[in-house]
N, C-alpha and C positions, 0 to 999 in steps of 0.2 A: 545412620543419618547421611552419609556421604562415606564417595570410594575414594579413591588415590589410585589409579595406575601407572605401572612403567616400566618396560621390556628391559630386559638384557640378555646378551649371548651365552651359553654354557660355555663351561672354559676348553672343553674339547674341540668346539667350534669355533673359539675367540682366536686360535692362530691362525687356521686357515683365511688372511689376510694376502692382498693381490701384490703387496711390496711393501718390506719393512717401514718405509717411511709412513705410509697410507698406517700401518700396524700402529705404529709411536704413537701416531697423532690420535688414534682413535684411543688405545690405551689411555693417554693423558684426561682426553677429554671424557672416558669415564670413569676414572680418578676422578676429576672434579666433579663430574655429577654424584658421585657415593657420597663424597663428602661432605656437599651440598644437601644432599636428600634426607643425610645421616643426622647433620644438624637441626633441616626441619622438622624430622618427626621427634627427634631428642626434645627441643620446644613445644610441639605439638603434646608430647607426654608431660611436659613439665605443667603447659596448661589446666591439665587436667584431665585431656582426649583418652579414651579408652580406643583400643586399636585391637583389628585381627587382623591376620594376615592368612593370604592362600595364592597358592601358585599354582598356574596350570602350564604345556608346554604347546605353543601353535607354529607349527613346522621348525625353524632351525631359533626360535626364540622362547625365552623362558616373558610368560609374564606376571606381575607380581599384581594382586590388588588386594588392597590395607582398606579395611573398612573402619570407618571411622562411629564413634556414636559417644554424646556430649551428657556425664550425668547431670542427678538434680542441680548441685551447689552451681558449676559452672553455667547451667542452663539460667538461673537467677541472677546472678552476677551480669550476665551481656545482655540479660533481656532490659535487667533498667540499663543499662550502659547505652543500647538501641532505642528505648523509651517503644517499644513491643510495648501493644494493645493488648490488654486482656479482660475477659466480659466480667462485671459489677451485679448487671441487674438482666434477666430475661426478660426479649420484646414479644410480642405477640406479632405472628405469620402475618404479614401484610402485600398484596397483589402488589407488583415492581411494573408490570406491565398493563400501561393507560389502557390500551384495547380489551383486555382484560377487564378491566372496571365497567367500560361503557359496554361493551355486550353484557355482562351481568347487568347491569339496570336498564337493559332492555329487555332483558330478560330472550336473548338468544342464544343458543349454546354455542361453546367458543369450541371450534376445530382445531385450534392452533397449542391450545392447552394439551397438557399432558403429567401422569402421575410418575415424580420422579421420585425413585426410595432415595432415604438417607439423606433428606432435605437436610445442611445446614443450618442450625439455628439461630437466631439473630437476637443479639445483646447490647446492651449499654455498653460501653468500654472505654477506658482510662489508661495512661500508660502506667508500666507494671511498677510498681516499690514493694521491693523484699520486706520491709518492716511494716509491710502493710496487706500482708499475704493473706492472711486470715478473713479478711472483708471481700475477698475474690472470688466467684463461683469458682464451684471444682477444685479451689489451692486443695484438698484434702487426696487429689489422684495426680501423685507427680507425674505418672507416665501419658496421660491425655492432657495435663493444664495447659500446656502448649500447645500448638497448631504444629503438623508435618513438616507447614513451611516455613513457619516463625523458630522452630530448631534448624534447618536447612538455612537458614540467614544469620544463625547464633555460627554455624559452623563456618561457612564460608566467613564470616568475620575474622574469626581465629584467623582462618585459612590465608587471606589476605593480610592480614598484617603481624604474621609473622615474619620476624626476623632470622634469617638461614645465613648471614656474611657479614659485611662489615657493613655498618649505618652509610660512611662516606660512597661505598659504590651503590645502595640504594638496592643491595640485595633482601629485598623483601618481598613477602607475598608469594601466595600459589602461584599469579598470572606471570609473574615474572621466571620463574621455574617453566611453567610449561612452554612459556615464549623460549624457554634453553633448551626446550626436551629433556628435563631432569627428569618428568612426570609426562604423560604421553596424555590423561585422561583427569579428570576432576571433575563429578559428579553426584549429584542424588539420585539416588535410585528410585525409577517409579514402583509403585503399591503392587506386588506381586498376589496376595491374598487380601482377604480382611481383616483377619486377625495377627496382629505381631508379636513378637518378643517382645518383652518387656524393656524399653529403653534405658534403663536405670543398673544395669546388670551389665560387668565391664566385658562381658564376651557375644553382647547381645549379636545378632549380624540377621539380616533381613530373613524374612521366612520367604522360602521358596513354594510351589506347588507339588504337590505330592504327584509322585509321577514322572515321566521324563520328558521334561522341557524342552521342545525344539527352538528350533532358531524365531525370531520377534517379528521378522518382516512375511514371508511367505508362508508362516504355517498355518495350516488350518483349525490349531486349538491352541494361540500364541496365548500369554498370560494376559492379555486384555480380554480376552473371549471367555465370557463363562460358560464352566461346565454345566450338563444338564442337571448332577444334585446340587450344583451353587444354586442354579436357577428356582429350584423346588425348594430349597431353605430358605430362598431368600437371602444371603450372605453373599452380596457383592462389594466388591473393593472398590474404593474410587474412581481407579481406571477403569474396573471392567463397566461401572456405572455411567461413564461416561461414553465409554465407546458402544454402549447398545443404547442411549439414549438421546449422546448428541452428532459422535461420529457417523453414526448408521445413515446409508442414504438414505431408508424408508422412514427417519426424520425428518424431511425436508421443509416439511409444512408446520414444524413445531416450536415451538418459543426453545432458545437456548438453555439451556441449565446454568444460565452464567453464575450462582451462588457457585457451584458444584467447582466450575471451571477456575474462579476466584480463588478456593479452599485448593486446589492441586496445583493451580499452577500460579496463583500470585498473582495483583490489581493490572501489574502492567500489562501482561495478557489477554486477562479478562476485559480490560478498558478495549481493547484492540476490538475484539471478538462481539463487548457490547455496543461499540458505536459502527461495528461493519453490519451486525443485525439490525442497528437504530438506522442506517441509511438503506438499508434492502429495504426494510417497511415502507420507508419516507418513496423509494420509489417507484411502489405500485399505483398509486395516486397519477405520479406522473406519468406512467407508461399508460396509465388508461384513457387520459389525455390526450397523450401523445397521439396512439393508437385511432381515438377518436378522430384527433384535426386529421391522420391522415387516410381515415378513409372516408372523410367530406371531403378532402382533397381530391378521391379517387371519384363520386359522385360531380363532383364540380368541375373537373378535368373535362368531364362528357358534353357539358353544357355552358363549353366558356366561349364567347363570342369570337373574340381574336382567334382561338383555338380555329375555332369552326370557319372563320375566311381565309385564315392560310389553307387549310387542307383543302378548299373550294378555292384557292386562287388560282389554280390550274399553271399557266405561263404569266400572269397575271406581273409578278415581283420578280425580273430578272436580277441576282445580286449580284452585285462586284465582287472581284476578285479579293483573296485574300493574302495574295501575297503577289511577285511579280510574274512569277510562274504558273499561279494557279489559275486554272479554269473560271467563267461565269458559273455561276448556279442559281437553279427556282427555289426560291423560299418553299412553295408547294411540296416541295421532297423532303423538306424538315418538319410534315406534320405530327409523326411521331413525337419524336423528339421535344417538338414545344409543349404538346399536349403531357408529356413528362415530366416538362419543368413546373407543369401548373399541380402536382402532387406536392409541392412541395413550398410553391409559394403561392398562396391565396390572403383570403381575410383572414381565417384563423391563424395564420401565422404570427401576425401581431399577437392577438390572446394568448396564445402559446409562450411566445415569449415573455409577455410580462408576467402570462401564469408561472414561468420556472426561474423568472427574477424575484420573484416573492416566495416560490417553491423555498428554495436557497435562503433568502432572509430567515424564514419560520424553520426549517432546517435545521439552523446554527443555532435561534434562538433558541427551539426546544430542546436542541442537544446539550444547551447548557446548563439546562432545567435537569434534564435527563444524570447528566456527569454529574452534576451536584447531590444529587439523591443517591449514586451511586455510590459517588465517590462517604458518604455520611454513611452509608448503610455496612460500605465495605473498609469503614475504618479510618479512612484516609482523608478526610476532609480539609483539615490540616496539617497536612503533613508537608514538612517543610524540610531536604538535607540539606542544614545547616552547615554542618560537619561531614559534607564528603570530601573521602579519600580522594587524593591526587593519581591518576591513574597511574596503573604499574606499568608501563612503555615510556611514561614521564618520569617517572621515580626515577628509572633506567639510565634516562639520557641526561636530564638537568643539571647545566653544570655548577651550580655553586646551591644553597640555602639561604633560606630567611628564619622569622620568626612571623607565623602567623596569629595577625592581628586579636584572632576568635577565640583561637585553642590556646594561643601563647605556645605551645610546641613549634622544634625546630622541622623545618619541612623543605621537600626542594623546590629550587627557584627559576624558573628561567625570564632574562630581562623582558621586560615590555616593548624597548624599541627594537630589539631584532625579532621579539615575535611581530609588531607591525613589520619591518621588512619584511621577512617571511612571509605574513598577507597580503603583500603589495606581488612579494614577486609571483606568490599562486594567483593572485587576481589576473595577471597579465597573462600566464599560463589559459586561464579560464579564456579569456578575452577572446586569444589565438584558440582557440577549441572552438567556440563557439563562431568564429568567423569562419573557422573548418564547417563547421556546418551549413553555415550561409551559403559557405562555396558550392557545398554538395546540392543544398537548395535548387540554385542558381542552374547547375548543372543538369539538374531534374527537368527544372522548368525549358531550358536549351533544347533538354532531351525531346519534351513533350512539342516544341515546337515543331522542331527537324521530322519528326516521327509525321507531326499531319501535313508538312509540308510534300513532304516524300510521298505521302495516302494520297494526296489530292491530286499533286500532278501525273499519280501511276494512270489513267485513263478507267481505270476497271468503277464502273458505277456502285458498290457495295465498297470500294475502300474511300472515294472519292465523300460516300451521305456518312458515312459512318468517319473520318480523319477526326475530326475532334474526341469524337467516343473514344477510340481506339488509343488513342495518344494519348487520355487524361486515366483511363485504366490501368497503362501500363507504365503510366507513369506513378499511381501510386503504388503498384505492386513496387517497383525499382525504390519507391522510396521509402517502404517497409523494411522491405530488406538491408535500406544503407544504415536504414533508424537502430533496428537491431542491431548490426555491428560496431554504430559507433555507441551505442548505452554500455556495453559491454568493456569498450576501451575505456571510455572518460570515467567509468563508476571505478575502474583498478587505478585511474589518474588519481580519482578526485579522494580513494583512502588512501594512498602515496601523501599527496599535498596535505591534507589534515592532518597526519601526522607528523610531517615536517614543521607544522604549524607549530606543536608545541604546544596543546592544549591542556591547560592543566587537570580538568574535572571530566567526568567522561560527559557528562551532563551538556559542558560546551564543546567538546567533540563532537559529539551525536545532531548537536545544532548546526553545527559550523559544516559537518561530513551531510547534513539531510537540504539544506541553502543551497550548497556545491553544485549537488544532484540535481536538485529541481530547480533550478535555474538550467542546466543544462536539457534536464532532457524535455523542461517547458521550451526551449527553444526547436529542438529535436523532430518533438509532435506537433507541435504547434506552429510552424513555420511556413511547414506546404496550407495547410488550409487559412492561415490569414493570408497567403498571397493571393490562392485563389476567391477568396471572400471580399477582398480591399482591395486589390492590386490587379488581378489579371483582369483585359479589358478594358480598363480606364487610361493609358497613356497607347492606343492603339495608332492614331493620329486619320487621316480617311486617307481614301482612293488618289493618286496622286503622289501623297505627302506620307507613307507610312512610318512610322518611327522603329527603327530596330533597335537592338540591346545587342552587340558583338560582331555585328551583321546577321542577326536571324533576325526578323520580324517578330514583334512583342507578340504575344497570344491575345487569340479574341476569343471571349464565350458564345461559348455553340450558342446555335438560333432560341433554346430554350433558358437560356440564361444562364449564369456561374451557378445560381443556387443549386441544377439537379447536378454540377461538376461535386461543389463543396457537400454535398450529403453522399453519394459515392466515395469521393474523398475520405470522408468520416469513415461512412462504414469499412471503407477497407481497411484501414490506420486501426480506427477502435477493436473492430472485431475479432482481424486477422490480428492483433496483437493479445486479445483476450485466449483467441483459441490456442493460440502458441505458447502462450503462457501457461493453461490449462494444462496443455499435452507434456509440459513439462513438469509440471508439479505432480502430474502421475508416475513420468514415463523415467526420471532423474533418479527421484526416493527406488522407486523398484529395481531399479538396474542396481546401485551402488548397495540394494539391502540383497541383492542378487549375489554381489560378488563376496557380501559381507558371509552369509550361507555356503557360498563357496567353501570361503576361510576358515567356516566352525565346523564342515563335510571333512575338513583336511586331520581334525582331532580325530582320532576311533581307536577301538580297541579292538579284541577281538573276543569272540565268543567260544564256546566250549568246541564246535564245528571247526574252528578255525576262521570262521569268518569275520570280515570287518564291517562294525556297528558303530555308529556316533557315540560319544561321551555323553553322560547326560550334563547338562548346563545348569550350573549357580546363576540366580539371576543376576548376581552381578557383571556376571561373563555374558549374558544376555544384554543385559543393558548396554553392555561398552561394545557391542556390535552394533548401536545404532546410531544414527546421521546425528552430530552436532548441531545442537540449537545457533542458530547465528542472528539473530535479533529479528524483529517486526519491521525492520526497514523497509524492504521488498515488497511486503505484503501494504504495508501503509502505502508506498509509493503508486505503487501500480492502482488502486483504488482512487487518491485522490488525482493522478490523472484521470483518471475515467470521468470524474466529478467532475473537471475540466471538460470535457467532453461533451460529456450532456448538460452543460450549461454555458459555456462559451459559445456555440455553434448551433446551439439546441433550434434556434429559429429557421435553418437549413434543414435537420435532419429530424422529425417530430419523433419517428420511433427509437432513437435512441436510447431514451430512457428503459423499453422493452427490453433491448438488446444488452443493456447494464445489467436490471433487475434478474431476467434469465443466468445470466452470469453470476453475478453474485450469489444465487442460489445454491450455483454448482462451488464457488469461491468458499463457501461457509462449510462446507463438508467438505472440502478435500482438507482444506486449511486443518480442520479438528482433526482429521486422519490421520494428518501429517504429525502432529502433535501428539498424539494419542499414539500411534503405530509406530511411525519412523522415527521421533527425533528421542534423543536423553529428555528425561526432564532436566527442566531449566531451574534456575537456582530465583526463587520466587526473587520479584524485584516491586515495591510499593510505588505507587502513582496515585496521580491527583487527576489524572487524565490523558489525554491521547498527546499532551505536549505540545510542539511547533507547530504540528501539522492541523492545529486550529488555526493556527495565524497563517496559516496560507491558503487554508479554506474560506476563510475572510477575506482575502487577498481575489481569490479566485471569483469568488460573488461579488465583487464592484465593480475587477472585468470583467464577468458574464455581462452585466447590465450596460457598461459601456456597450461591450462587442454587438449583443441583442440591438443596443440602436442604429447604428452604424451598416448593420446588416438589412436591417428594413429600409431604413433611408436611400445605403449608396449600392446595395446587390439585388436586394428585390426589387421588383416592379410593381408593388403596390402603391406609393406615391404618385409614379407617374399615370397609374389607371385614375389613381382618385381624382389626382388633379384633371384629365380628361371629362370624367364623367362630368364634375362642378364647371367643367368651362364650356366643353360641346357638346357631349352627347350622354345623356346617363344609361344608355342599351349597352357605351363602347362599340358600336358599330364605326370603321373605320378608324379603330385604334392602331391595325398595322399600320395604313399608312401615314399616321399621328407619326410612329415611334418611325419610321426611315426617310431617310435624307436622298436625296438626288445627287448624285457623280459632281465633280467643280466641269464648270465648262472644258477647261484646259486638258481635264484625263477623258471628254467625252471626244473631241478631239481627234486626238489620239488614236483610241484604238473605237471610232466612230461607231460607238454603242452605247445609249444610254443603262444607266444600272443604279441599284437604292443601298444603302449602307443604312445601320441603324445608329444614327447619332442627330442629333437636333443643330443641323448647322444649313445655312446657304449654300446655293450653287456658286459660292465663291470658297468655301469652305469655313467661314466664319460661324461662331456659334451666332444661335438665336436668340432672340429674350424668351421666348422659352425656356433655353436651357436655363436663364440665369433664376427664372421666375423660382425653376422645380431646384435649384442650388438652394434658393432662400428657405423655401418649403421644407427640402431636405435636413436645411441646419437647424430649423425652429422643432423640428419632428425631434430629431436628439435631445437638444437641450428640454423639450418637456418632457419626453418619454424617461430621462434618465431624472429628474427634479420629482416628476409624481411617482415611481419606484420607489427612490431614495427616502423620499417624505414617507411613504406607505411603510416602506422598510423600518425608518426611525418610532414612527406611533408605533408599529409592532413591539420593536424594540423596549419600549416606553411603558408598552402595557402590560406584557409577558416578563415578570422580573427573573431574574435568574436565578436564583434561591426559590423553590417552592417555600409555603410560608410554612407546610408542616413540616419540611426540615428544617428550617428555624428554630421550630418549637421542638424539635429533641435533640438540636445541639445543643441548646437553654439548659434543656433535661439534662442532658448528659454530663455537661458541667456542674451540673447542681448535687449530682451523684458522686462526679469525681471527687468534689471538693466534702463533701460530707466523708468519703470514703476516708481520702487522704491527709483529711485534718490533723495538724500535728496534736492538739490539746484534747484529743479524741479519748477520752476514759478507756 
């Protein structure tokens, strides 16, 4: 059911030490770990654990790994102690996936379907009572009544709150041992065959494959890959079921196995896995959308009025300078360029937008339909830890106890008011990080100035049409790359300060450590594109009177607008952080399971020749070669930025959603690979759902809908065309010279040449009532665009309840069952 490992030196090798003192100190300190390790498993036996032991030797260290496995009595005992689910009454197989349903009553065949063996099957269930054994499906086969994981959660229980020291220094628990290095490893072993030992039998210890095991990451017939007579019997183990039917690429187009993924690896998992496949589906809808508006974008591009008299204005539009150095230039040399911006902002942009502000609402609503059903199907509907443990790094540190109010048990304590200090003083930490940012920001945007300033007065006519292009490119590559190094610093800050915090539940650690995070790196990714989207452009000042920021001159949007700067923008940020990210979740696991293969090359024996041959491998010794499980953090994170992504911005960039969904594709099979191939199994963990990171996805969708206004209002140009068309011309003929202003007398002057700027002001430099007319226009456009959303959003809300009613109706059931089972006056 679970290993224990933990190295130590042979005593031939334990002197060759570099200097007595170095010698003492290492001595003492494994003195204390014997005595430590000796105590816990002494407890460990006392509990009832049944234990083997086997020792292999890997270059100048011995290692020790104790397999652990829990019998009947004990197994009973912590199962009510956990209130562990166990099935009542069998349900009848019912489709989990809506799409599913509606191509069957259309009677289309479903592609995405597939025949997975060894379907888990689905029951009523109740928490477990020993004195109520007998009314239980199955109580008559101890070695199956349990679930893999639900013994794998009875052991880590033990495991955890055993006592190895004295209560006052809070020496308890595995976590607190392996944070000493008493134990190097603590794990379950994944499912090596199908058939096992019998668990009940005190020397039981995992079956291996028949044959000689090589190493888990690079081999070509690793124990997750069936053989070809497994295959012809039909006897696949849950791994290997898993890895040929949901890890395989040539699954890509197939509904998950998520029952399968639930049953191996635990709800929290599986919730992961089922809502990153519940949002790939959600957006193919919107990429074909997307897709859509943007190639009427690319048909309407050909046939845009304003398009078509700039590239015909010949000398027509001499513009002003952009800065004090920089040359005149013809609007007419910016034909490309404007005809680019019009991919991107048209009429469907609007649709677009409010199509993926309501995407978003329906989204969340049905995912909560979705999690609901899941979470009832997979046990956990209610599931509530009342009673969790205070984490083992707190137990550690805490300096004084209380009495906890729930359990009444003595537990540790740490005050309230220095834990608020402590968050006051990481708050300020955060603050200064985040201004660190800013600055870097700041610096980009300087950079991106200086860059076209330099383009434009070098005289060369290709750097001169091109200084904007060239400088907003390189300026989001530069700022990719700062992105990456600082996510990297502040996520080692932001576990340092969380734990300083003194968190007492992991529960509010994991909250308090995922806030940190995404506050920061929302500020990170999101910083350069709301400047360019809201900011750059608008405090420019005109010809004459420019406004600088440090003495650079503020940035002005290419002739084409900010919108085709902020969809470049986008795609470089998004993409190039998806593909880097990609390349490391292949290229990370492979190296380190590389060198892991190394280290098991270094075992060998020798054969009758004399030559050197590998050891064959216990899977245990297989397992503990592979990457530790470190939580779904990373993987949640980087998706709901994405989410950010294509919906904060969405109304700049229509294919986004494409460029998500494509991803995500590739996201959902490396992720199960990773799981499946590289990592330990993970020690099953129950959920009710994907946690926080609903409440930021909520978060996220009411700034989408702001940002989506604000973005058509104050960066696109479809207001000021509309307003055009209803006031003078509905063709838009003579719309450029609508949108540009004439030089102030005072700078024509000067350097005795008239020239046009785009902004709606007098030849004195005053704005116009124009401007103010499309200000009013501008703000009434927000305030309803975000009011009929919102409204849309609420009736959605209002209609779609969050409980299907048919799980209603078998939670009913299902208490109706429990309570009939569990009846005390029950004959």
């Amino acid at each position: 059911d679970f290993v224990l490992v933990w190295e130590t030196i042979p005593r031939e090798l334990s002197g060759q030490q570099d200097s007595r003192e170095n010698g003492g100190l290492q001595e003492r300190s494994a003195t204390t770990h014997r005595t430590w390790r000796k105590k816990f498993l002494d407890k460990l036996h006392a509990a009832g654990i049944h234990m083997e032991k086997h020792i292999t030797r890997v270059e100048k260290k011995m290692v020790h790994y104790l397999l652990l496995s829990v019998p009947w009595s004990v197994q009973c005992y912590y199962a009510e102690e956990l209130q562990l689910r166990v099935p009542l009454q069998a349900l009848p197989r019912q489709t989990s996936n809506w799409s599913a349903s509606v191509l069957r009553r259309l009677g289309i065949p479903n592609l995405m379907a597939q025949e997975v063996p060894n379907l888990p099957l689905d029951y009523y269930t109740c928490p477990f009572k020993a004195n109520k054994l007998c009314w239980f499906l199955g109580s008559n086969e101890q070695d199956t009544f349990f679930s893999t994981t639900q013994r794998h959660q009875i052991v880590y229980e033990i495991l955890a709150t055993t006592q190895y020291g004295h209560s006052r220094e809070r020496e308890v628990g595995v976590d607190r041992l392996l944070s000493e290095n008493v134990f190097t490893a603590a794990f379950p072993l994944h499912e090596a065959r199908p058939h096992r030992a019998p668990r009940d039998h005190p020397a039981a210890s995992p079956a291996r494959p028949a044959g000689p095991a090589p190493t888990p990451c690079l081999s070509p017939q690793g124990p997750y890959k069936p053989r070809p007579e497994e295959l012809a019997a039909g006897g696949l183990s849950q791994r290997q079921v898993l890895f040929r039917y949901w890890a395989s690429w040539s699954k890509w187009s197939k509904y998950q196995p998520l029952d399968h993924v639930r049953t191996y690896f635990g709800e929290k998992v599986a919730f992961y896995f089922a809502w990153l496949g519940f949002y790939t589906g959600w957006l193919l809808p919107a990429a074909v959308v997307g897709t859509v508006v943007f190639v009427t974008g690319i048909f309407l591009m050909f046939s845009d009025v304003p398009s078509q008299e700039i590239c015909a204005s010949k000398e027509q539009y001499w513009m002003c300078p952009l800065c004090k150095t920089c040359p005149y230039w013809q609007l007419s040399k910016m034909c490309s360029t404007f005809m680019a911006g019009r991919l991107f902002d048209h009429g469907g942009t609007i649709f677009f937008s409010i199509f993926m502000s309501l995407w978003a609402v329906l989204f969340l609503e049905f995912w909560k339909r979705t999690n609901a059903s899941l979470a009832h199907h997979w046990e956990c509907f209610e599931f509530e830890d009342i009673e969790e443990r205070p984490r083992p790094q707190f137990t550690a540190i805490a300096p004084m106890t209380t009495i906890n109010p729930v359990t009444g048990a003595e537990e540790p304590y740490f005050p309230k008011s220095s834990r608020l200090h402590r968050i006051l003083a990481g708050s300020i930490i955060i603050i200064m990080m985040i201004a660190m940012v800013v600055m870097f920001v700041v610096s980009v945007i300087l950079y991106r100035a200086v860059v076209a300033i330099l383009l434009s007065s070098s005289g060369y006519f290709w750097f001169v049409a091109s200084a904007s292009r060239i400088a907003s490119f390189t300026g989001s590559v530069v700022n990719l790359i700062i992105i990456l190094i600082l996510s990297k610093i502040y996520t080692s800050l932001a576990h340092f300060l969380t734990k300083w915090e003194m968190h007492r539940t992991q529960t509010k650690y994991e909250d308090a450590f995922t806030f940190k995070v995404f506050v920061f790196q929302f500020v990170t990714f999101y910083s350069s594109p709301i400047y360019i989207a809201f900011f750059k452009g608008k405090f420019v000042g005109y010809p004459g009177n420019y406004l600088s920021f440090l003495g650079v001159c503020n940035e002005e949007c290419s002739p084409g607008g900010c919108f085709i700067e902020l969809a470049q923008e986008l795609l470089v940020i998004m993409v190039g952080k998806q593909i880097i990210n990609n390349v490391q979740e292949v290229a990370i696991p492979k190296l380190k399971c590389w060198w892991h293969k190394h280290k098991l090359l270094s075992t060998k024996k020798e054969d009758e020749e004399g030559k050197s041959v590998p050891v064959e491998q216990a899977p245990w010794v297989m397992d503990h070669q592979l990457l530790v499980f470190e939580g779904l953090f990373d993987e949640y994170l980087e998706m709901v930025l994405q989410f950010g992504f294509i919906t904060i911005f969405v109304a700049a960039c229509p294919l986004a959603p494409l460029f998500a969904l494509l991803n995500n594709w590739v996201e959902i099979r490396l992720d199960a690979h990773k799981f499946i191939c590289d990592y330990r199994r993970p020690v099953a963990e129950r959920a009710q759902g994907i946690g926080i990171w609903f409440s930021i996805l909520e978060a996220i969708t009411h700034l989408a809908v702001i940002s989506n206004a604000f973005l058509i209002a104050f960066t696109s140009d479809f207001l000021p065309r509309m307003y055009y068309e209803y006031v003078h011309d509905s063709s838009l003929r003579g719309y450029v010279n609508f949108t540009l202003a004439y030089a102030p007398w005072d700078f024509v002057l000067q350097s005795n040449i008239t020239c046009r700027y785009r902004a709606f002001r007098d030849r004195d430099g005053n704005l116009t009532l124009t401007y103010w007319q499309l200000l009013a226009i501008r703000l009434g456009f927000i305030i309803v665009f975000e009011h009929v959303v919102f409204f849309i959003g609420r009736v959605i809300a209002w209609l779609v309840p969050d409980i299907p009613e048919s799980v209603e109706v078998k939670v009913k059931r299902e208490r109706y069952l429990a309570k009939e089972a569990l009846a005390e006056n029950k004959v």
